[in-house]
VEXDOVO-296545 format. One record per residue (C-alpha): residue in one letter; z, x, y. Coordinates in steps of 0.05 Angstrom, whole numbers, always signed. Example, Ala and Ser with C-alpha at 12.3 -4.5 7.8 and 13.67 -1.06 7.14 Angstrom:
{r->A w->+156 u->+246 v->-90}
{r->S w->+143 u->+273 v->-21}
***
This chain:
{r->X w->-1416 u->-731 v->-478}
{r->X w->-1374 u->-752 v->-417}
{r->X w->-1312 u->-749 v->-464}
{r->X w->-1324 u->-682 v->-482}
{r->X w->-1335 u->-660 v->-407}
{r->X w->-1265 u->-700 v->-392}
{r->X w->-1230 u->-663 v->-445}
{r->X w->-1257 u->-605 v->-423}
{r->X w->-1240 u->-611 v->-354}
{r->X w->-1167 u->-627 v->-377}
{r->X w->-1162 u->-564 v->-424}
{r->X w->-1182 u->-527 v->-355}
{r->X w->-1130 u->-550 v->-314}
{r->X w->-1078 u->-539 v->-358}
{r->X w->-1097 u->-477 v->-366}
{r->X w->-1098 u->-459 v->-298}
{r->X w->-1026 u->-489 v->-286}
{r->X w->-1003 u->-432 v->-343}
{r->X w->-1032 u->-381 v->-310}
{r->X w->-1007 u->-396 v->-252}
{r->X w->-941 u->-402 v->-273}
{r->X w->-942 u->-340 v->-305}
{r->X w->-963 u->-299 v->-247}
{r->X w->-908 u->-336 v->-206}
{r->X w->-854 u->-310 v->-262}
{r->X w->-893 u->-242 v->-254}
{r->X w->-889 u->-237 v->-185}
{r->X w->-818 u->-261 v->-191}
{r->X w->-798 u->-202 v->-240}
{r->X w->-840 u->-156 v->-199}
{r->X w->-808 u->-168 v->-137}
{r->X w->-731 u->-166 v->-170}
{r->X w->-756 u->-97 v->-194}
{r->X w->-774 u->-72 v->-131}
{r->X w->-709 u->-89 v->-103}
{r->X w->-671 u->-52 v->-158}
{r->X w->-712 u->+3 v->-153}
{r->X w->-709 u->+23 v->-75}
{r->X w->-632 u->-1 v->-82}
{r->X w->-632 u->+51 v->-133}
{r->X w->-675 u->+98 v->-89}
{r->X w->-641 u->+88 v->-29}
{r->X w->-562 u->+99 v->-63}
{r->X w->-586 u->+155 v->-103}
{r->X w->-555 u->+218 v->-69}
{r->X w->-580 u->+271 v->-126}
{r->X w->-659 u->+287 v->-94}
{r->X w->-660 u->+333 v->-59}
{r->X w->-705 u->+311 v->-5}
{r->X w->-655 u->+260 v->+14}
{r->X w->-600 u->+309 v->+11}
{r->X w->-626 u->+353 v->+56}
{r->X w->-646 u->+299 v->+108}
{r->X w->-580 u->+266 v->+99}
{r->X w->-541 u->+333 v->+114}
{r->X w->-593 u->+350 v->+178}
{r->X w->-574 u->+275 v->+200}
{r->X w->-500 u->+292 v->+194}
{r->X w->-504 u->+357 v->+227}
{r->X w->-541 u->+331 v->+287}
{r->X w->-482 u->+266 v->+295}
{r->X w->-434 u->+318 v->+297}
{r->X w->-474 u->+365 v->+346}
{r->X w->-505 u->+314 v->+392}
{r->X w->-429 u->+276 v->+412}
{r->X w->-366 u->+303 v->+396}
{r->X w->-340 u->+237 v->+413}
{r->X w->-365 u->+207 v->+356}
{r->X w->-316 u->+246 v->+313}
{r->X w->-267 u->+206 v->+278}
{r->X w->-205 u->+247 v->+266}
{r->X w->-141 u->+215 v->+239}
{r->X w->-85 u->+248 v->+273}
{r->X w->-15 u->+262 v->+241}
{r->X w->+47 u->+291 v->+271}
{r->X w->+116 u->+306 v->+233}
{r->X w->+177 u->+321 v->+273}
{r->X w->+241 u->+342 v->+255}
{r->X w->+306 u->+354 v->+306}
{r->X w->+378 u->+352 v->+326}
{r->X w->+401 u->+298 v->+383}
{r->X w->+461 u->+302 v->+425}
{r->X w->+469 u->+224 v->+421}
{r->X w->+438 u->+189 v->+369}
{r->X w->+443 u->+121 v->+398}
{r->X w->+419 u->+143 v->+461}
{r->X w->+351 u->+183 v->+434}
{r->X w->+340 u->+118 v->+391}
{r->X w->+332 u->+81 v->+460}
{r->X w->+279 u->+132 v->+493}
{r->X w->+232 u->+139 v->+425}
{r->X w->+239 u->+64 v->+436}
{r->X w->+223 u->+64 v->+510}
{r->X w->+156 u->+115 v->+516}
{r->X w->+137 u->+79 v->+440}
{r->X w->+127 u->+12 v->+492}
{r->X w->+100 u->+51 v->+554}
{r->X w->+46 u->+79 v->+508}
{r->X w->+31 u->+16 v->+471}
{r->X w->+55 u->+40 v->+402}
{r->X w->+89 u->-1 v->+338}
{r->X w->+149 u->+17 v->+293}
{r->X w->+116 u->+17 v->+217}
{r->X w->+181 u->+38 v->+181}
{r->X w->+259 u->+55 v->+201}
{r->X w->+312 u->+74 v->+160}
{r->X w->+383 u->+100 v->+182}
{r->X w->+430 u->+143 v->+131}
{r->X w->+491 u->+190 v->+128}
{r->X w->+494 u->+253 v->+101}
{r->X w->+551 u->+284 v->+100}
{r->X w->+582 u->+298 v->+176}
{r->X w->+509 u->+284 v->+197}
{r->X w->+478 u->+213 v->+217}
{r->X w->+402 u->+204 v->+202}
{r->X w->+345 u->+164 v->+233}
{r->X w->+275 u->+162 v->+197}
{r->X w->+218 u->+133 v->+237}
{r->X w->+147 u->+121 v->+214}
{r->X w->+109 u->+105 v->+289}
{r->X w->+43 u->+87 v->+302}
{r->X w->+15 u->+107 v->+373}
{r->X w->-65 u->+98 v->+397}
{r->X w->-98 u->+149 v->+381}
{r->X w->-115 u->+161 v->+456}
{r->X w->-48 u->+158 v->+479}
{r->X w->-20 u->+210 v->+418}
{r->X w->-15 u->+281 v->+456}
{r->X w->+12 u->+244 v->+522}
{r->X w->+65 u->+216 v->+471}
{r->X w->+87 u->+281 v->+443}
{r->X w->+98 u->+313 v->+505}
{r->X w->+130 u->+261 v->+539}
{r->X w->+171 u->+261 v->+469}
{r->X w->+184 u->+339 v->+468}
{r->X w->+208 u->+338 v->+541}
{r->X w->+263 u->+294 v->+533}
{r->X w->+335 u->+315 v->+548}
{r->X w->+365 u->+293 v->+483}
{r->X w->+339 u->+342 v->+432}
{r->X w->+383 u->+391 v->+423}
{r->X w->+349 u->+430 v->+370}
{r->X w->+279 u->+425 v->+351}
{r->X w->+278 u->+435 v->+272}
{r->X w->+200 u->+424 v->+255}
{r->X w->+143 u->+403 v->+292}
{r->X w->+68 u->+394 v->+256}
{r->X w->+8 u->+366 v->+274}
{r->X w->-54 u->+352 v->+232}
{r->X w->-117 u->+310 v->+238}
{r->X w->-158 u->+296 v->+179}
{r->X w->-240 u->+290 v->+201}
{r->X w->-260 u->+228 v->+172}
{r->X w->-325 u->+224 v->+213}
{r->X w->-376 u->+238 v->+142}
{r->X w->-339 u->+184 v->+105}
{r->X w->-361 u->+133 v->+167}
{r->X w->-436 u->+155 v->+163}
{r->X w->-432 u->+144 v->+80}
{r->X w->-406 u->+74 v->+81}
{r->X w->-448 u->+49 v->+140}
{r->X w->-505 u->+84 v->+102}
{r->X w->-489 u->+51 v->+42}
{r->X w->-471 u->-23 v->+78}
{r->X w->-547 u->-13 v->+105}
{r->X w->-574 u->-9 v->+39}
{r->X w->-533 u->-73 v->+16}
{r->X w->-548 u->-107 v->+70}
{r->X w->-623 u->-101 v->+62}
{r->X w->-622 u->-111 v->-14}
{r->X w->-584 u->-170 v->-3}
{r->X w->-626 u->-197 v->+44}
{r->X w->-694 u->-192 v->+2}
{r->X w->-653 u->-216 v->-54}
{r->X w->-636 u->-284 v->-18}
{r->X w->-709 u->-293 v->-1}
{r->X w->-723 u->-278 v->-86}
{r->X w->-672 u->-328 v->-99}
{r->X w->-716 u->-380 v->-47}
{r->X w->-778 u->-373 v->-80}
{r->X w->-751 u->-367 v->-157}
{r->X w->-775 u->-422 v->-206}
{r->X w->-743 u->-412 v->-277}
{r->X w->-662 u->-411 v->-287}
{r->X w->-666 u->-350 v->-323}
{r->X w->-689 u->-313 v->-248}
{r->X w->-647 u->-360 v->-222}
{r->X w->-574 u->-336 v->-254}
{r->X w->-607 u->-262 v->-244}
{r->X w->-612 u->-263 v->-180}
{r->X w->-550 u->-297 v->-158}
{r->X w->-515 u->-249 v->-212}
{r->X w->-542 u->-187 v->-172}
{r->X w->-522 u->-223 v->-104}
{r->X w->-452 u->-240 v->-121}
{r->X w->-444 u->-166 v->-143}
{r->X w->-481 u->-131 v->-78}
{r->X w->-434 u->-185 v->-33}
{r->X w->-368 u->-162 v->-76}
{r->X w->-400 u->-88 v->-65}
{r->X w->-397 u->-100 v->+6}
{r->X w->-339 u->-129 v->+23}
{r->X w->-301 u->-69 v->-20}
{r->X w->-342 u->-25 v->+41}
{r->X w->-321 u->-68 v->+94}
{r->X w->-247 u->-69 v->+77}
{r->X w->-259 u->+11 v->+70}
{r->X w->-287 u->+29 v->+139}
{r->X w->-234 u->-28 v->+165}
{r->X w->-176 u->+23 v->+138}
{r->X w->-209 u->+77 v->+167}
{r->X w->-223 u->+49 v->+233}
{r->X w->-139 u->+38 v->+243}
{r->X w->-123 u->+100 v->+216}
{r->X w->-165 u->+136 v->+268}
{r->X w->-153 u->+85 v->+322}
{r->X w->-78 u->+92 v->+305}
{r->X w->-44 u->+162 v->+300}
{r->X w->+20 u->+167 v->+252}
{r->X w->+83 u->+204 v->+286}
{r->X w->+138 u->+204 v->+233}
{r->X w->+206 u->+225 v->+264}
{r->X w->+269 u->+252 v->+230}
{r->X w->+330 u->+254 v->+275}
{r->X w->+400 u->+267 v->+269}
{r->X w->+467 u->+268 v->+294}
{r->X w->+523 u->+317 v->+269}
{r->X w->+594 u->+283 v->+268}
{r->X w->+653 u->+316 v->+276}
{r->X w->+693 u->+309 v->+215}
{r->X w->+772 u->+299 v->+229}
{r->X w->+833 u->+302 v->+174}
{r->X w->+871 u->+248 v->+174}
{r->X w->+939 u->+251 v->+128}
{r->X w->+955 u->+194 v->+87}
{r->X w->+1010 u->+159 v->+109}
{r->X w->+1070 u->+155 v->+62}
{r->X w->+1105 u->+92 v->+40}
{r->X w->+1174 u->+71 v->+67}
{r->X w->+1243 u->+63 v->+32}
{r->X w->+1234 u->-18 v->+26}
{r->X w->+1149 u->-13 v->+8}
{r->X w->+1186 u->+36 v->-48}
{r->X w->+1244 u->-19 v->-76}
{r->X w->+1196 u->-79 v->-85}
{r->X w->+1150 u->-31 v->-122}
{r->X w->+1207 u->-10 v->-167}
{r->X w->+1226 u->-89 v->-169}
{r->X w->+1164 u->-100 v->-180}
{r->X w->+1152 u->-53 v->-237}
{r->X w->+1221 u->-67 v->-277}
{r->X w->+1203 u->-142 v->-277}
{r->X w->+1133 u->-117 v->-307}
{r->X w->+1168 u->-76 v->-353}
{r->X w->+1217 u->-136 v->-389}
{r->X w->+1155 u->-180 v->-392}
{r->X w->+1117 u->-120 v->-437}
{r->X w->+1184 u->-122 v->-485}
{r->X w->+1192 u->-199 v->-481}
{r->X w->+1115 u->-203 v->-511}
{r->X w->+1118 u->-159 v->-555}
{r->X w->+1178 u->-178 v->-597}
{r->X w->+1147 u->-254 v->-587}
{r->X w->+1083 u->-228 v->-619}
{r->X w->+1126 u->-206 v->-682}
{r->X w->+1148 u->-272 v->-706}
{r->X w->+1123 u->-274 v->-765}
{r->X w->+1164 u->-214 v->-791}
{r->X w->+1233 u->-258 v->-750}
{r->X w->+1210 u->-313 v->-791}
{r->X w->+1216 u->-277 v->-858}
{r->X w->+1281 u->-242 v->-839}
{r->X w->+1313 u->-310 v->-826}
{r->X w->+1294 u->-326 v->-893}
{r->X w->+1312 u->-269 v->-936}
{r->X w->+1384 u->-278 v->-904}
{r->X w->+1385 u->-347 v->-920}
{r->X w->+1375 u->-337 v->-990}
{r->X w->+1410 u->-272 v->-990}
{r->X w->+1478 u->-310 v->-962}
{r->X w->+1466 u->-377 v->-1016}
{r->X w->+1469 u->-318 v->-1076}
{r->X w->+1532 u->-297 v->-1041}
{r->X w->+1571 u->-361 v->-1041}
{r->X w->+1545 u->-372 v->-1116}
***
C-alpha cells in the first residue's frame, strides 16, 4: 500500500512540473503575440480611427508653434562679378562671420568667361542675414538668377519619432520576454525579432539625423563668373637663320630616307652582282 501511495505521489508531481511548464511556454507565446500584435496595431496607418487622430495631432503641432516647423531652406544664385578673385574673398569672409562651411568648389573656363561653383552651407538661423549681406555687396555686377525654396519637412519628424516610440516600447517588452524565456526555440525568436526592431531603429535614427542637418543647415549654391577680355595675338614668324637650319635640317633628313631605302633593297643588288658575273664569264668563253 505505501508503494502505491509513493508512486502515486511521484506520478503527481511530475505531472504538475508539465503543466507548469506548459503554461510557462503559453504564457511565453502569449506574451510574444501581444507584442506583435500592438507593434502591428500601433504601425498600422490604414484605420481610420488612427488616421484621423494622427492628422488632428498633426494639425494642432503645426497650429499650436510655428516654431516647431522644420523647413529645409535652399537658395540658387547666379551672377556676373567685376573681379573674380576679389568676390571669392567676401563669399569667403561673411561665409566665416556667419559661421557657415564650404561643401563643394569647383573653378572652370568657358570661353572668354571664368567660372566659380560653390555649394555653401549656412545655419539655418543665420540664412536670410547671409543673403542680404551677400546681395549687397559691391562686386556683383549683374545679378543673373536668384531662387529660394524651403521644403517643410516638419510631418516626416512627427512619423519617425512616432514610429521610434513604437520601437522603442516593443523593444523594451521584448527584452523583458527574452528575461523570462525558458526553451531555445523562444529564445532565437525573440532575439531574432530584437535584432530586427534595433536594425529598424537605427535606419530611423540615421533618418531624422539627416533631417535634423538639413534643416539646421541651409544650402546656398553660388555660380559666379568673370568675363575676360579676349586679345589677338599674331604669331610671330621665323627668322632667316631659324629658316636655314630647318632647310639643313630637312636635306640631311631627306639623304637618310634615300640612303635606307636603296640599303633595304639588297637583295635585288645582290642578284644583279650575280647575273653580271655570270653574264661577263659567258663573255670571255
Amino acid at each position: 500500500m505505501k508503494n502505491f501511495l509513493g508512486i502515486f505521489l511521484a506520478l503527481f508531481l511530475l505531472i504538475s512540473c508539465g503543466n507548469q511548464q506548459n503554461k510557462t511556454a503559453n504564457d511565453n507565446a502569449t506574451a510574444l503575440d501581444e507584442v506583435s500584435y500592438a507593434e502591428t496595431a500601433q504601425a498600422d496607418y490604414a484605420a481610420p480611427a488612427d488616421m484621423a487622430k494622427r492628422s488632428m495631432s498633426v494639425g494642432s503641432m503645426l497650429q499650436d508653434s510655428n516654431d516647431q516647423q522644420k523647413l529645409i531652406k535652399t537658395a540658387n544664385l547666379r551672377y556676373e562679378v567685376y573681379d573674380l578673385d576679389s568676390s571669392l574673398l567676401h563669399i569667403s569672409k561673411i561665409l566665416k562671420s556667419y559661421k557657415g562651411l564650404v561643401q563643394n568648389e569647383r573653378q572652370f573656363d568657358q570661353g572668354n568667361r571664368k567660372f566659380i561653383s560653390l555649394s555653401l552651407r549656412v545655419p539655418a538661423e543665420n540664412f536670410d542675414v547671409f543673403l542680404e549681406e551677400l546681395m549687397n555687396s559691391d562686386g556683383i555686377r549683374k545679378l543673373e538668377n536668384k531662387s529660394i525654396s524651403s521644403q517643410d519637412v516638419t510631418e516626416q519628424f512627427i512619423d519617425i519619432e512616432s514610429r521610434l516610440t513604437t520601437k522603442r516600447q516593443a523593444l523594451a517588452r521584448y527584452r523583458d520576454i527574452l528575461q523570462k524565456a525558458e526553451t531555445v526555440a523562444d529564445i532565437v525568436s525573440v532575439e531574432d525579432k530584437i535584432r530586427r526592431l534595433q536594425e529598424e531603429i537605427e535606419a530611423q535614427e540615421a533618418r531624422l539625423k539627416y533631417l535634423n542637418h538639413q534643416v539646421d543647415m541651409s544650402e546656398v549654391r553660388i555660380n559666379i563668373y568673370q568675363v575676360v577680355p579676349s586679345t589677338y595675338i599674331p604669331e610671330k614668324g621665323e627668322g632667316f637663320f631659324p629658316k636655314l637650319l630647318k632647310a639643313i635640317d630637312n636635306g640631311f633628313e631627306g639623304i637618310s630616307l634615300v640612303f635606307f631605302w636603296c640599303i633595304r633593297l639588297w637583295p635585288i643588288w645582290i642578284l644583279a652582282i650575280i647575273l653580271r658575273w655570270i653574264f661577263r664569264k659567258k663573255s670571255k668563253e
